[in-house]
C-alpha positions as CSV (number, residue, x, y, z in Angstrom):
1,X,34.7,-35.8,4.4
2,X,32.0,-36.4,7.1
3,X,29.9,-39.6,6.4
4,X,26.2,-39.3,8.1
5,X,24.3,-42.6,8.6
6,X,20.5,-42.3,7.6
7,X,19.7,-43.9,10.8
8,X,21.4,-40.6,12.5
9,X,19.2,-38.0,10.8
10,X,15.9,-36.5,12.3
11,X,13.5,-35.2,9.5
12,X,11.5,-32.8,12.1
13,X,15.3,-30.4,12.8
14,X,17.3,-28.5,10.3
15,X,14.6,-28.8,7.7
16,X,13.6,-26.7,4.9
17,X,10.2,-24.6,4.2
18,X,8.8,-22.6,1.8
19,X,4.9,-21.5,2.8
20,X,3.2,-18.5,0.3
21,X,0.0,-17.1,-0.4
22,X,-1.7,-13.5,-1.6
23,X,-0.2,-10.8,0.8
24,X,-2.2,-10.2,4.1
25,X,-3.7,-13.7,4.0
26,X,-1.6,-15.1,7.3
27,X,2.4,-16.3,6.2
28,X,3.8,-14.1,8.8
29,X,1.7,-14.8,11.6
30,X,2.3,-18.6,10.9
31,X,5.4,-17.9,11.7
32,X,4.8,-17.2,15.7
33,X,3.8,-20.9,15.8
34,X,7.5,-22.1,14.7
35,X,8.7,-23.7,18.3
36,X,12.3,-22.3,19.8
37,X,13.5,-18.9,19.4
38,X,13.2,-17.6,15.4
39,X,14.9,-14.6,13.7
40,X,12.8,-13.0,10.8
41,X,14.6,-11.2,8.5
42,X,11.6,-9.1,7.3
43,X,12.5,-7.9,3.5
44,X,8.8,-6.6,2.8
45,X,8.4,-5.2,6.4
46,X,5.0,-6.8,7.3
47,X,6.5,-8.2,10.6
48,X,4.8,-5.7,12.7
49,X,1.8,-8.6,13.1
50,X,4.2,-10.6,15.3
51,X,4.2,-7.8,18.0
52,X,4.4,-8.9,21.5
53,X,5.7,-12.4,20.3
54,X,8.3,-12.8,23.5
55,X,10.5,-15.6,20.8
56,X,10.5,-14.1,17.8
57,X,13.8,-11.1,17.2
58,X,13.1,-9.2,13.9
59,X,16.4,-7.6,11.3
60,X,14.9,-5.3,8.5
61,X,16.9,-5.8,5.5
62,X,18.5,-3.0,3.7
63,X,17.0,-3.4,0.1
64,X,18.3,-0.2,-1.2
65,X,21.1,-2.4,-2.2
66,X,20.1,-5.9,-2.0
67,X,23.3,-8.0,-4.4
68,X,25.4,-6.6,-1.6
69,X,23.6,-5.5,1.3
70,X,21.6,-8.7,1.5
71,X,24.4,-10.7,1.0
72,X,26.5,-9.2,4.1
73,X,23.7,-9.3,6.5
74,X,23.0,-13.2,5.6
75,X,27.0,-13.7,6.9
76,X,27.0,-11.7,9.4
77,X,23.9,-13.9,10.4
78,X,25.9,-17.0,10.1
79,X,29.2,-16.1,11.7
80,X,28.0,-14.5,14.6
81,X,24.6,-14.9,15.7
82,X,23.4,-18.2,14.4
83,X,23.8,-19.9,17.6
84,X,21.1,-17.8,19.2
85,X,18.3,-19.4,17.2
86,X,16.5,-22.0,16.0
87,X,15.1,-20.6,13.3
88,X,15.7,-18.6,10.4
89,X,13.1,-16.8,8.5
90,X,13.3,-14.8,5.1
91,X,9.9,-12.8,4.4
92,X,9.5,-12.6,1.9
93,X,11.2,-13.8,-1.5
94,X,8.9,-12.1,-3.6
95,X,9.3,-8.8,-2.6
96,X,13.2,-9.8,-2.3
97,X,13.4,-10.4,-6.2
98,X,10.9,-6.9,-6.9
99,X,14.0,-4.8,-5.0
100,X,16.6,-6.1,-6.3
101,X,15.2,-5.6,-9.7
102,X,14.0,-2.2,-8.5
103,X,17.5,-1.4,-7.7
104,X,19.0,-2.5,-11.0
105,X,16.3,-0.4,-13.1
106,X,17.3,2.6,-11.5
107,X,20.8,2.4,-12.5
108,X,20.2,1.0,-15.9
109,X,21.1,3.4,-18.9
110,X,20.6,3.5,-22.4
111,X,23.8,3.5,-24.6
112,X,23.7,7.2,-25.0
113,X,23.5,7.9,-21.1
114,X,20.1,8.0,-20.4
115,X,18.0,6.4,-17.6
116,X,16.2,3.5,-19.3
117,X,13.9,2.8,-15.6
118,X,13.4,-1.0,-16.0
119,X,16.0,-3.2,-15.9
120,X,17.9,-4.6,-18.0
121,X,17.7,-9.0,-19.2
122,X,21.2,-9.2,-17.6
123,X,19.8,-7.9,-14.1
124,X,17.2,-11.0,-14.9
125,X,19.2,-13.9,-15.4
126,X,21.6,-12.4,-12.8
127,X,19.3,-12.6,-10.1
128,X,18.4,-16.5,-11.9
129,X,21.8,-17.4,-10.1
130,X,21.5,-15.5,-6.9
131,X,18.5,-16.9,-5.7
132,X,18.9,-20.0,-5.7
133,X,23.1,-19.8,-4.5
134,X,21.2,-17.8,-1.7
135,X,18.6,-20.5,-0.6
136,X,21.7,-23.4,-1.0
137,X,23.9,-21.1,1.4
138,X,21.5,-20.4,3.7
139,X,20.1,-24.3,3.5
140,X,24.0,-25.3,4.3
141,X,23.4,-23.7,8.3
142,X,23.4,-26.2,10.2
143,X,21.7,-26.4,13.3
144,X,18.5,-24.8,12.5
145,X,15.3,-24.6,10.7
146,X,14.9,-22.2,7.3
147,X,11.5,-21.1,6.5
148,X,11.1,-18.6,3.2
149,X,7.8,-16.9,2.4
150,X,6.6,-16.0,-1.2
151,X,3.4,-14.3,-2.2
152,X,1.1,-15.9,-4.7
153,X,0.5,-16.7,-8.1
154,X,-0.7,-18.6,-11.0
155,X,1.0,-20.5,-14.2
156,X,-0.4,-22.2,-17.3
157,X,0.5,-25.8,-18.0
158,X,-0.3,-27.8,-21.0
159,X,-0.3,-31.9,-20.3
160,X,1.0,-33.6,-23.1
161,X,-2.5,-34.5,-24.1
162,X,-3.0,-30.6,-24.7
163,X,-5.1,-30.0,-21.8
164,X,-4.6,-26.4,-20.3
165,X,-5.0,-25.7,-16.7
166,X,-3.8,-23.3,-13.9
167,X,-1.7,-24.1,-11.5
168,X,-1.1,-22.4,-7.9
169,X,2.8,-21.6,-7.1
170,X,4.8,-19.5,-5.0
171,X,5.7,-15.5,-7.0
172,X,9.2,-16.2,-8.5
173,X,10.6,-15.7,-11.2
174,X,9.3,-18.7,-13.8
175,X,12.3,-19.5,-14.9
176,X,13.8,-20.6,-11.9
177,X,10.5,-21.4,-9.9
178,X,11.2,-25.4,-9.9
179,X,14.6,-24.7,-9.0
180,X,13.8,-22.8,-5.7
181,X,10.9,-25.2,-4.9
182,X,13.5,-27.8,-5.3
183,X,15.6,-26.5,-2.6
184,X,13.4,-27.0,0.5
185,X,11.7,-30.0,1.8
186,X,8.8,-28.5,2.1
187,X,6.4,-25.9,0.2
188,X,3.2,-25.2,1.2
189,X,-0.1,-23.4,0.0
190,X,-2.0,-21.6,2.5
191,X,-6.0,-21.3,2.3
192,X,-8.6,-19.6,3.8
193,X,-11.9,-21.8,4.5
194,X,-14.8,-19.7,3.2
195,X,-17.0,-21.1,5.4
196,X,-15.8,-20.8,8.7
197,X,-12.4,-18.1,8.0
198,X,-9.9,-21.2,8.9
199,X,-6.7,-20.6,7.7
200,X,-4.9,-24.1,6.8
201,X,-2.0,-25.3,4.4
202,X,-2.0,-27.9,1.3
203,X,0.8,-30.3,1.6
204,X,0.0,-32.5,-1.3
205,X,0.6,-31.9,-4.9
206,X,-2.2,-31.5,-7.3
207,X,-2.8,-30.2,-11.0
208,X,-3.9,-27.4,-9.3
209,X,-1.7,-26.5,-6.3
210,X,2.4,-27.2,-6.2
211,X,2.8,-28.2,-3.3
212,X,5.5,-31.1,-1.6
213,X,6.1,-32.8,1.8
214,X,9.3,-34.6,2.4
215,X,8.9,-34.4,6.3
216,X,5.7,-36.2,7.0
217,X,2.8,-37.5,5.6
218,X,0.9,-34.6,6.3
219,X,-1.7,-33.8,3.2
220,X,-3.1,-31.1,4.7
221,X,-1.9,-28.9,8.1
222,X,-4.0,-26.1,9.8
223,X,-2.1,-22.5,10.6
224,X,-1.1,-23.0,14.2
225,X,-0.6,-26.6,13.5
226,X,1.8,-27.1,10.4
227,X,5.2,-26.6,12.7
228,X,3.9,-30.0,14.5
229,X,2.7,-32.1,11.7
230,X,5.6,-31.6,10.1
231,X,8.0,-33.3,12.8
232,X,5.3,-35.8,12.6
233,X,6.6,-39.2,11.6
């Protein structure tokens, strides 16, 4: 058992990120402003916006089997080439949970044989638990930053006074949304000024947006910026 004094631990290194907002808004191009050399393991091959980017590598997951393909890049990643980065990037989770259950409705069948095309509720809560397992296993690497990217949507919540409002949160699965968010140390909403086409992130949690900050006291972080305020203590 290895005992780590508080004192010891730097909240800026080995940290945890989840930034998402509606596809082509800017999440991958945040990316090129992570510091150190990053690996992207582009799922929903959108990477070709970090072209030229002398730090970034790029591995294109195979997602024509994702339960096992997935899983055997992410150790190959760890057992042999971790040590060449200092980041690790998943883009995005959102497109990760539409293959795998694109995968599973192709091979579902009715009882008598046929092809059903959707997949069936055990494919569902089967990908519930790989998720999140995922995320924990890739959180236990040590030695270097994880950043996940989601796509956007919106959820209903009812206060216990019966007030209904709509609430901003990454595209997973609902079931185990708080889960994933749960995971990281940080999720983040990006936005789009209207007025002058700045792109920044919300760090602070509000009826409207989820959003969290366990790294600094950052409420609010432009694009090129949020790396830095982050390690900001």
């Amino acid at each position: 058992m290895k005992i780590t004094k508080a004192t010891e631990l730097e909240k800026g290194k080995n940290f945890s990120a989840l930034i998402y907002a509606p596809p082509g808004s800017g999440k991958t191009t945040t990316i090129k402003y992570l510091p150190g050399k990053t690996l992207v393991i582009d799922v929903d091959r959108t990477t070709n916006v970090l072209a030229g980017e002398p730090n970034i590598d790029i591995v294109y997951a195979d997602i024509t089997d994702v339960e096992v393909s997935f899983a055997d890049m992410l150790r190959e990643i760890h057992n042999n080439h971790l040590q060449n980065y200092d980041n690790i990037v998943i883009d995005n989770l959102s497109e990760l949970e539409q293959a795998w259950l694109g995968e599973k409705a192709k091979k579902s069948k009715t009882k008598d044989g046929r092809a059903m095309g959707i997949p069936e509720m055990g494919d569902y809560n089967k990908f519930s638990f790989y998720l999140p397992n995922m995320i924990r296993y890739i959180n236990s690497w040590d030695g270097v930053n994880k950043i996940y990217t989601a796509w956007e949507t919106t959820r209903q919540i009812e206060t216990s006074s019966g007030q209904l409002y709509n609430q901003f949160i990454p595209q997973i699965r609902e079931k185990i949304i708080t889960n994933v968010m749960g995971l990281v140390n940080v999720v983040g909403r990006l936005v789009i000024n209207e007025e002058t086409g700045g792109r920044g992130f919300i760090l602070q949690p509000s009826n409207g947006t989820f959003a969290k900050n366990q790294l600094s006291s950052a409420q609010f972080a432009k694009q090129e910026e949020l790396w830095s305020d982050l390690s900001t203590l």
